[in-house]
C-alpha positions, 0 to 999 in steps of 0.5 A: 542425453535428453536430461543432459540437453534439458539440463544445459537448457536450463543452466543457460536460460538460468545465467541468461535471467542471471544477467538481464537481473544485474542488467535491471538492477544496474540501469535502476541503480544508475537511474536513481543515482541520476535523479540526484542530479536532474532533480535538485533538492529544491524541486524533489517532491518531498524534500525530508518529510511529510505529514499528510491526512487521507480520507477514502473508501475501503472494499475487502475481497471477502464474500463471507464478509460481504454477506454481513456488511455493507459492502465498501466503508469510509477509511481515514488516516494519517499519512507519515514519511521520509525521504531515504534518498531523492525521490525515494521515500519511506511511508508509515501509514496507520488508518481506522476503518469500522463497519456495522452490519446484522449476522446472516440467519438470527439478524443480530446486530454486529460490528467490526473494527479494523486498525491498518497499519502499513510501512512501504518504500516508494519511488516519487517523479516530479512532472512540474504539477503532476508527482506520480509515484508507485510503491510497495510494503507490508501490512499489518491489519489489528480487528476487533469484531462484537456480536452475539455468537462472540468476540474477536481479537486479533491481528494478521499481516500482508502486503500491499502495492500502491500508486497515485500522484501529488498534485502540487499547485503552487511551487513555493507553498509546502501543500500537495494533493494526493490521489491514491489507489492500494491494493492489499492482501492480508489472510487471517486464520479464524475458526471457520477458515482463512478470512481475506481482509485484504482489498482495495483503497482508494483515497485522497488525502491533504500532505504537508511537506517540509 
């Protein structure tokens, strides 16, 4: 009987969640349906597309890698999206982060070389100056590293949660700003263990939009 009352429990919490999820999916459907219409094309963010250049700083979650290099790192990209539909968009970015360093007991030299390149859908809501978005994708992290114990090529994927804001001065010139911060979590598979490549961006970046 107490397996037969749990069981019935969980059947109700289950179709209870079940609802509360079309309930969701509903409102954020009609939501994204209504900005159509609040938002005409003319005042969306970005209209089609947009071509933007970034410039941050870069910071891996890893202590192995920490203890070899200097932690943080300028990281610089391109930026390439396109509008799916309103204020949602779709987003390419491929960017190119380096860092030189000394191994830990014999101080050789050694260097690291990382190409990130991520696809990600996010959503955009234009508040006149300020165009806060929030947004989300996958990530695939292509590294080479160089010193004296060997050499490593490789590549491994992970995902990744973004937001930041355009900041859009003038209405009819086609510039905006952007602030962002990303969080990324990509594992590789290395001899000595997994190595956590993933960590966080932050940067700004000139956009184009057309």
């Amino acid at each position: 009987m107490i397996s037969g009352r749990m069981n019935n429990s969980a059947r109700r919490n289950f179709l209870a969640n079940s609802r509360s999820i079309k309930k969701a999916t509903f409102f954020l459907t009609a939501f994204l349906a209504l900005n159509i219409f609040i938002f005409p094309a003319q005042d969306r963010t970005i209209r089609q597309g947009s071509v933007e250049f970034t410039l941050g700083s870069y910071s891996m979650h890893e202590p192995r890698f920490e203890a070899v290099y200097p932690s943080g790192g300028l990281i610089s990209g391109l930026t390439l999206s396109s509008a799916i539909t309103s204020n949602v968009n779709f987003y390419l970015d491929i960017k190119y982060y380096s860092r030189q360093g000394t191994l830990t007991f014999s101080k050789e030299k050694t260097t690291f070389y990382m190409v990130p390149i991520d696809l990600g859908v996010r959503y955009i809501y234009p508040l006149g100056l300020f165009h806060p978005y929030l947004g989300a994708g996958l990530d695939f992290y292509f590294y080479y590293e160089d010193n004296a114990i060997g050499t490593v090529l490789n590549y491994t994927s992970g995902y990744h949660i973004t937001g930041g804001t355009y900041f859009r001065f003038v209405k009819s010139v086609p510039l905006l700003l952007n602030v962002r911060l990303k969080y990324t979590w990509a594992k590789a598979d290395e001899s000595a263990g997994q190595i956590q490549l993933g960590g966080l961006e932050y940067s700004a970046g000139l956009a184009f939009a057309f």
